[in-house]
N, C-alpha and C positions, 0 to 999 in steps of 0.2 A: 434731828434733821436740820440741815444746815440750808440758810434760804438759797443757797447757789444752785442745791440738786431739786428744791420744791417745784418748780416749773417742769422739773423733768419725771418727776411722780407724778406732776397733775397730769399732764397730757399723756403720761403711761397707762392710768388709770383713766382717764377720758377714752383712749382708742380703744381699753377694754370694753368698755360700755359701749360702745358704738358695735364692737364684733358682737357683743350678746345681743346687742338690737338687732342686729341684721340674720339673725340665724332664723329657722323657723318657729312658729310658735311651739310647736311641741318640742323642740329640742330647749329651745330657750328655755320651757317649762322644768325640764326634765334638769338642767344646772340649777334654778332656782329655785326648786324641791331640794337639793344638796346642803343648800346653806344652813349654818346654824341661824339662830335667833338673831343674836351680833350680829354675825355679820349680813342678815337681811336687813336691819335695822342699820350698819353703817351703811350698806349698799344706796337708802331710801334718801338718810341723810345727804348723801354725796349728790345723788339725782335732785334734789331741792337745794341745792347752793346755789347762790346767788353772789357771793362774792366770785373776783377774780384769783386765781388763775383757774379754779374750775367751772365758776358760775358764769350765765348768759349775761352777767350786768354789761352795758359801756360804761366809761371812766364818767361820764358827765348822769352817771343814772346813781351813782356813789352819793352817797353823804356826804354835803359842801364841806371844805375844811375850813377853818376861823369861829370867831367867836360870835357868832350871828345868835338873833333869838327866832328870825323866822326866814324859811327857807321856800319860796314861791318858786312853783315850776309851773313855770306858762309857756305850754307847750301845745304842738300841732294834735289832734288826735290819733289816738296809733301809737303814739310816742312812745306811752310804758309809765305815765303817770302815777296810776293806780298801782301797776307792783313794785313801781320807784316806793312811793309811800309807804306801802304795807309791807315793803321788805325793810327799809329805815325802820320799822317801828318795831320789827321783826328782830333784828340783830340787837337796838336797845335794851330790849325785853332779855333777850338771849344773855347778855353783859349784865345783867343786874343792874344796868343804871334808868330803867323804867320799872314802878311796881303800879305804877298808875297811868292810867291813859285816857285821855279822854278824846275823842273822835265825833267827828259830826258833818253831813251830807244837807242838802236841800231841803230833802224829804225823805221820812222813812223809807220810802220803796227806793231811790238813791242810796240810802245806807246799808238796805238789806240787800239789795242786789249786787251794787256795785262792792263797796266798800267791804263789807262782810264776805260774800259768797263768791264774787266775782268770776269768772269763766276760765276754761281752759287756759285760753291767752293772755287772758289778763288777771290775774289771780288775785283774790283778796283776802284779807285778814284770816279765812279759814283757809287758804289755798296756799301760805308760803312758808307755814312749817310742813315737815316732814308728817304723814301720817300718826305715829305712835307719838307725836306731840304737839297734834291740831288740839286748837282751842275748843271749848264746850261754851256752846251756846245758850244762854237764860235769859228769853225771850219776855218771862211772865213779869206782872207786877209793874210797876211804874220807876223800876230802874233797870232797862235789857243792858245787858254785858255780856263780855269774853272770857272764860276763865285759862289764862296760860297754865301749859305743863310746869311753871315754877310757882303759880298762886298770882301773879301779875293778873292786874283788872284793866278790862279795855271798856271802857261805858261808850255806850252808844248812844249820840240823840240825834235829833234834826234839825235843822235851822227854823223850819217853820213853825215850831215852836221853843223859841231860842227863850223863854222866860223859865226854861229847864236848864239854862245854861247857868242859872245861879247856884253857887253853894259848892258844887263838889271840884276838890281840889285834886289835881293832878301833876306827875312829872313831865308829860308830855303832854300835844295832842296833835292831831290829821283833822286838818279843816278840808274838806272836798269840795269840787267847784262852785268856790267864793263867789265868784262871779255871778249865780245862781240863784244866791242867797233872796230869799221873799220872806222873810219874818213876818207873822202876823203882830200887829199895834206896836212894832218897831220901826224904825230905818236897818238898812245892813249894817251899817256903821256901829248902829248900836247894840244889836246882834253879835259881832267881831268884838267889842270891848268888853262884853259880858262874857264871852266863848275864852278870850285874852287873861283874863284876870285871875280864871282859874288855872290857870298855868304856869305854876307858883312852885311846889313842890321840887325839894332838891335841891343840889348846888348848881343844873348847870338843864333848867328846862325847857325847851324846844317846840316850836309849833311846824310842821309839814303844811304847808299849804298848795293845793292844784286845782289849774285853773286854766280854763283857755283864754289867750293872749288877747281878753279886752284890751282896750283904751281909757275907758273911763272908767266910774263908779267905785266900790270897794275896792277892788284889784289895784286902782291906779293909787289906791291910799295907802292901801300897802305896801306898792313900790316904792312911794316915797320916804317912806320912812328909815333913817339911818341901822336900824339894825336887821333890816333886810336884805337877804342876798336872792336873788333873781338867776335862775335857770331856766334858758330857754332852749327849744329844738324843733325840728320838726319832724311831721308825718316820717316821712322819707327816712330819716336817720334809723327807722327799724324795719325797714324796707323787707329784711331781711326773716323778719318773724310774722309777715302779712301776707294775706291770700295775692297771688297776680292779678286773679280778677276784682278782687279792691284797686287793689294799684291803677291798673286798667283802668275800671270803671267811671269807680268815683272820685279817685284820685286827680285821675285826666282829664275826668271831666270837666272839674272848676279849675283847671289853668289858666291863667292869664286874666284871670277874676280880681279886687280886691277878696270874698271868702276865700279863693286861692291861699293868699296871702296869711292873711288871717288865721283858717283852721287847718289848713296844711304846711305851710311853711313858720309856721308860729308865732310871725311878726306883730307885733300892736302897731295900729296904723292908725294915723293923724286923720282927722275930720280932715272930708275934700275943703277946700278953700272955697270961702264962697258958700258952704252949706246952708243951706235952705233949714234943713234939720240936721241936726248932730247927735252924737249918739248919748251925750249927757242929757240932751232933753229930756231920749226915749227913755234912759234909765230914772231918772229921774219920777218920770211920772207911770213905769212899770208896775203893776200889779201883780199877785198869787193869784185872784180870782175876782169876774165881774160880781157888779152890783146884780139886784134885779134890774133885768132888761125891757124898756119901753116896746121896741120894734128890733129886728134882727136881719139883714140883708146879705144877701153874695155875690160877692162882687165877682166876674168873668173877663177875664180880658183873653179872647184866643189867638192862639199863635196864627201864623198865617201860612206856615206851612207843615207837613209831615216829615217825621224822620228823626233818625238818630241827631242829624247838625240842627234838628230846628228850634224855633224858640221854645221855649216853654208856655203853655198856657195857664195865663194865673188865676187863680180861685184865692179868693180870700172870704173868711166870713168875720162880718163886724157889728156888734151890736149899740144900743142907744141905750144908755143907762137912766135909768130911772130919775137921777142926777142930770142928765140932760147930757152926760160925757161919753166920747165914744168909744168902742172897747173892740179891740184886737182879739179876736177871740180865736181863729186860727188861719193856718195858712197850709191849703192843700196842693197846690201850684205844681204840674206834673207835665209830663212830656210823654203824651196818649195821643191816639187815634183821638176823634171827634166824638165816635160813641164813647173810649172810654174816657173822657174829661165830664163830657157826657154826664154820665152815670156819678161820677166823682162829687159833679155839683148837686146833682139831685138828692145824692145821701148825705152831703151837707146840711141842705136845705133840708130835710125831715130829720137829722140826729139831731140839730139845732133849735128845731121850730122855728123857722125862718119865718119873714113876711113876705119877703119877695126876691128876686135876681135878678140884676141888671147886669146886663152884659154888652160889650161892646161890639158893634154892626161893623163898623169900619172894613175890618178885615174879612169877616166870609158875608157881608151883606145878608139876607134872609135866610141864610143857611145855618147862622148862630142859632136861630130860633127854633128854626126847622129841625135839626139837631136836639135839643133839649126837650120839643117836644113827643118827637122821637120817642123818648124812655118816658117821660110824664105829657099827659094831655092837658092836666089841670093844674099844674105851677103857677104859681102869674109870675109873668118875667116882663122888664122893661126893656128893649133895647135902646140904646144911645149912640148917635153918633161922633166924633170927636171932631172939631174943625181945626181945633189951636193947638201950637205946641203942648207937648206932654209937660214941661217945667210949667209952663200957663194954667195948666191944669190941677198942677200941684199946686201952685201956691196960694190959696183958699185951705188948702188943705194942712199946708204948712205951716199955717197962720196959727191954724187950730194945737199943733203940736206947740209952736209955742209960747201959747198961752196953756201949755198944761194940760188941755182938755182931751188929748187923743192917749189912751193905755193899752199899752200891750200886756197881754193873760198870758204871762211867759216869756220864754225868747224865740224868736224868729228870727235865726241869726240872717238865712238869705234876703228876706225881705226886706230888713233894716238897713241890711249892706243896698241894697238898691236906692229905698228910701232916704239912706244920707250923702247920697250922691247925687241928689237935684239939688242946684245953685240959680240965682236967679239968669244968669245966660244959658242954661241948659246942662242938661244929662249930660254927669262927667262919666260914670258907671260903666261897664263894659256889656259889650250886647243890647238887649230891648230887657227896657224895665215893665216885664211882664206880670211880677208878683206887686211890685207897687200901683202899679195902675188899677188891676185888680182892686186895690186896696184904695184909692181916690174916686173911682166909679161907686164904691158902697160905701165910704165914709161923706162923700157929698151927695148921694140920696139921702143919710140919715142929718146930717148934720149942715152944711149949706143949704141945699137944694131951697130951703126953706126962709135961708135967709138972704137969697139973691135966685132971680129966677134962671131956668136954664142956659135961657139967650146969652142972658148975661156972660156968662161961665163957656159957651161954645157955640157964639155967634157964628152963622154961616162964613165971615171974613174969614180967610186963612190967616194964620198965623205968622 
């Protein structure tokens, strides 16, 4: 076959599949009882292609071309990260120029869900060969792996414990949101060097790396370095394989947001100017998981009004480590009726074992209370008034970031986007920074309140 007429077989044999999809099912059934063996098996093949001219790839979803050793896709969610990867590593394999793989996510439930099994839309490691030549999975023992229809080994591990990343040597390997990475008694850094080293094997070995479009941390160490090529995209560019009501929804939602920016449009964005806190702090002093906790608080800041347009109302819960440091521990922040924030906060408070809830009066005066007692009689809740600008407020609390002492258990990508947008002239952020206040109202109950008194902090003066 000559490449002049291939475009005109692909798309011949494209329309065909398209009239067998559209027939009924029992008719459909009754042609694909006909086939021999072969050709069910080419049929399977064809329907899992991923190259062009028959496969769903874009040109920017291909394997970069040059001589690169790692290849970063920091891209919007939705993009096609995960079957970018697992199909790259898919076609290697296929070529014989991979007999070894090594791969590794956050956390095992990252690796097994995402990376391994992944979903209808987003297929992983067992989802982008064709049936009659999916991988078998050996889950036992303290080496899990993939074994290919050619004998090719895909080892699987996790970043959180990246001191398994010593020893085993491979052609390739899929690092999964880098970004992510929380190694226990490591740094990332050092996590990625040890993950690095074993990707040796062969004349020409390659690391996949995906990641959403931080700024700082790991991500930004490996943009810089020269034998990295960076691919970027966003949400939107697969617009085309996403539900409307994603698009709709959540899409729409955060428009005109920096998260906008950030998780849907796939840009890495510059600390605001002026930042109070930056996001190298946060990463910086990020944790996998708190110490034991002294006291445990919830923070409340409520919206001030209802509705699809209205703020959100922010929940955060933050605890006091034992260490005397305070810890991010999550962030429930929703856009509910009153009962259901309601309810939100009080099943915070008891999944946690909280000690108490402070919440902000400001906006529904005695009805914050009224509200929460509502669903619990016996809470104890503090309410607070706010007198002083909200940056005023913060920055006691910024203080605390950096010098190191405030850790986030995770990422919280909206609330950090809020919280690195107080500068000492005020909120540059878009809308009301409802998850961070949340987050200033419980982390100066545990940690200020104590070492400056209220007055202090929200003298009756206005601001």
């Amino acid at each position: 076959m000559t490449s002049a007429c291939a475009p005109t077989l692909a798309r011949s044999l494209r329309s065909r599949i398209d009239w067998l999809a559209s027939l009924e099912p029992e008719r459909r059934s009754e042609i694909l009882a006909t086939l021999t063996a072969a050709e069910a098996r080419a049929l399977n093949e064809v329907l899992h292609a991923w190259q062009p001219p028959l496969g769903p790839a874009r040109p920017e979803q291909l394997e970069p071309a040059g001589a690169w050793f790692i290849a970063l896709y920091q891209c919007g969610r939705g993009w096609g990260k995960t079957r970018t990867a697992a199909e790259i590593v898919r076609d290697r394999i296929d070529r014989g120029m991979w007999r070894t793989v090594n791969v590794a996510g956050p956390t095992w439930t990252d690796v097994f869900d995402t990376m391994v099994t992944g979903s209808e839309s987003a297929p992983g490691l067992m989802g982008v060969w064709p049936p009659h030549q999916q991988p078998s999975l050996k889950r036992g023992g303290d080496d899990p792996h993939l074994i290919c229809w050619n004998g090719a080994k895909i080892r699987l591990r996790a970043a959180h414990s990246a001191e398994r990343f010593r020893g085993p040597q491979a052609d390739g390997g899929w690092a999964d949101e880098v970004d992510s990475w929380k190694p226990d008694a490591m740094s990332p850094e050092e996590a990625w060097r040890l993950f690095e080293l074993g990707i040796r094997l062969g004349p020409d070995p390659r690391i996949i790396a995906t990641s959403t479009p931080k700024r700082s941390g790991l991500v930004a160490k490996l943009r810089a370095q020269p034998n990295c090529v960076v691919v970027r995209g966003s949400t939107l560019d697969n617009r085309a394989n996403l539900a409307h009501q994603f698009i709709q929804s959540v899409v729409g939602g955060l428009e005109g947001t920096r998260l906008y920016r950030q998780e849907v449009l796939g840009e890495v964005l510059e600390d605001v100017a002026g930042a109070i806190v930056t996001a190298a702090m946060i990463d910086a002093a990020r944790v996998a998981c708190a110490p034991e906790t002294a006291r445990i608080v919830v923070g409340i800041d409520p919206a001030v009004t209802a509705g699809e347009d209205a703020d959100e109302t922010g929940i955060v819960v933050v605890g006091k480590g034992i260490d005397g440091d305070g810890y991010v521990l999550e962030d429930l922040s929703c856009r509910m009726s009153p009962d259901g924030w309601a309810r939100r906060a009080i099943d915070a408070f008891e999944k946690h074992g909280a000690d108490l809830i402070v919440a902000e009066k400001n906006n529904g005066g005695d009805m914050v209370e009224l509200t929460l007692r509502s669903v619990s009689r016996t809470v104890p809740i503090r309410t607070v008034t706010a007198s002083r600008g909200k940056h005023v407020r913060f920055e006691p609390v910024g203080a605390l970031y950096e010098q190191g002492r405030i850790h986030h258990v995770g990422t919280f990508s909206a609330l950090e986007d809020q919280i690195t947008a107080f500068t000492t002239a005020g909120y540059e952020g878009t809308g009301s920074p409802d998850r961070a206040d949340a987050a200033v109202w419980a982390l100066s109950e545990l940690l200020v309140k104590g070492e400056c008194t209220w007055s202090d902090l929200y003298s009756p003066r206005a601001h």
